[in-house]
N, C-alpha and C positions, 0 to 999 in steps of 0.2 A: 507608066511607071513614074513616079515620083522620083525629083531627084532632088541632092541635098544642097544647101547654097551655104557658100561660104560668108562668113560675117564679109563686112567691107567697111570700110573706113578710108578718111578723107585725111591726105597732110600735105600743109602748107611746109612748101620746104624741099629739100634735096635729102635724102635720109644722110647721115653721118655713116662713115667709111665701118665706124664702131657700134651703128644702130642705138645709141646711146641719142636723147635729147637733153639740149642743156636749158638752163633757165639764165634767160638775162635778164637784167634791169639798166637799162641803156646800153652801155658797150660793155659793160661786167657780168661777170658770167657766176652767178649767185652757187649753183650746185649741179651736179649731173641729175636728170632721173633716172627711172630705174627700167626703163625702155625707152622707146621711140614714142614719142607727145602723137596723139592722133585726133579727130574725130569720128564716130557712131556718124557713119553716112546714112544719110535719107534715100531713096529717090522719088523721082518727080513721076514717074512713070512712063517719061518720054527721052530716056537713053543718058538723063541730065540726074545731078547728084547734088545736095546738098549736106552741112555737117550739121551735126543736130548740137545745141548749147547742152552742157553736161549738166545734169541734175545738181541740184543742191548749189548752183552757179556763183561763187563770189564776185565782188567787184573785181577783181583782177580778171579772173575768168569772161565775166561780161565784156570787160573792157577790148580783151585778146581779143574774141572772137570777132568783134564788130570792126576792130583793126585788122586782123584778117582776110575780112571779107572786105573790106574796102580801100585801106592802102597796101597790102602786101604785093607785090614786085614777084615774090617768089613764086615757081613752081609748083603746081597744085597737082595730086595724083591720088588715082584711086588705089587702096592697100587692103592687104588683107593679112591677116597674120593670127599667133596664139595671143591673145587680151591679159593681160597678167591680173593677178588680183588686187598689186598695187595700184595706186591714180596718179597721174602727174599734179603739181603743184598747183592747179587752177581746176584738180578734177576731173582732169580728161582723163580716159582712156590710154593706158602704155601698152606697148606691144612687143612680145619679142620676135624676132624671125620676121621681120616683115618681106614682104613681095608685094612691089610694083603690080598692079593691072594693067591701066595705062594712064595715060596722062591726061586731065580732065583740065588742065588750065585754060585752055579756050572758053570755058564757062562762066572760067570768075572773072574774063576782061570785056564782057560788052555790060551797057548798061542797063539796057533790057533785060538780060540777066542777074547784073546784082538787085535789080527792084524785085523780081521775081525770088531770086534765095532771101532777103532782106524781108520779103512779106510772108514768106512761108515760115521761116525762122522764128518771126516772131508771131505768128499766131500762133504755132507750135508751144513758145515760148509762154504765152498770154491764156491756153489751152489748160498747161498742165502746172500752172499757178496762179489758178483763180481764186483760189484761198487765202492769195498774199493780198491785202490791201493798198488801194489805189496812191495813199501815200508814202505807200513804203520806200526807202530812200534808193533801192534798187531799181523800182518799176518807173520811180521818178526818171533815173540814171537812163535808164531803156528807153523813154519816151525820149526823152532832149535827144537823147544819138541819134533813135529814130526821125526825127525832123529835122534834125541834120543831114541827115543820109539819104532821105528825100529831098533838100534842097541843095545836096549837090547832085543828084540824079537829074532834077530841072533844071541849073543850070549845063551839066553837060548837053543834055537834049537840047 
């Protein structure tokens, strides 16, 4: 028998007491949205989870996620919840009702791991905007971090 699977999603973050996510831009807090900010999890096939960049990606959106995945501190956890029809401000995915799975943070702190979410991410990324041209100021944007984010993976190693 076939059974059914619940969506799953990825957030950086501690959920708020009021499942509400805000938007910052430094230490000011721009607006509420209209649920809880998530990511569309991947997985790897090996018990390991990645977020997937949300379609249609702005540079903010780009920027968040690659800061996410490389300096965020915070708590990372697997969710699952109803997906609302609105998107958070960078596109993501809102959720309401979330519930915790469990706690996936041990995946975004070795560095074997973030080269490994880092190189799925963006070929994923590189996959499903092959139509965008090699100078577009986004794909530019994606490469520089990328070579960034490999030379700090070499340096930690």
């Amino acid at each position: 028998m076939k059974q059914a699977s619940l969506p799953l999603y990825i957030r950086f973050g501690e959920i708020p007491d009021d499942k509400i996510s805000r938007v910052h831009r430094g230490d000011s807090i721009i607006r509420e949205e209209g649920g809880l900010s998530v990511y569309h999890a991947i997985s790897d096939g090996m018990n390991g989870y990645y977020p997937l960049l949300p379609e249609d990606a702005n540079d903010d959106a780009v920027a968040d996620y690659f800061r996410f995945l490389l300096e965020s501190r915070s708590n990372v956890y697997l969710v699952t919840g109803t997906e609302m029809f609105l998107q958070g401000a960078d596109r993501e995915p809102l959720l309401m009702d979330p519930v915790i799975i469990k706690d996936i943070t041990h995946l975004f702190r070795s560095n074997k791991n973030y080269e490994k979410i880092i190189n799925r991410a963006y070929n994923r990324y590189m996959k499903e905007n092959k139509n965008i041209e090699s100078d577009n100021p986004i794909m530019i944007a994606v490469r520089e971090v990328l070579k960034e984010i490999m030379k700090f993976i070499d340096d930690e190693n």
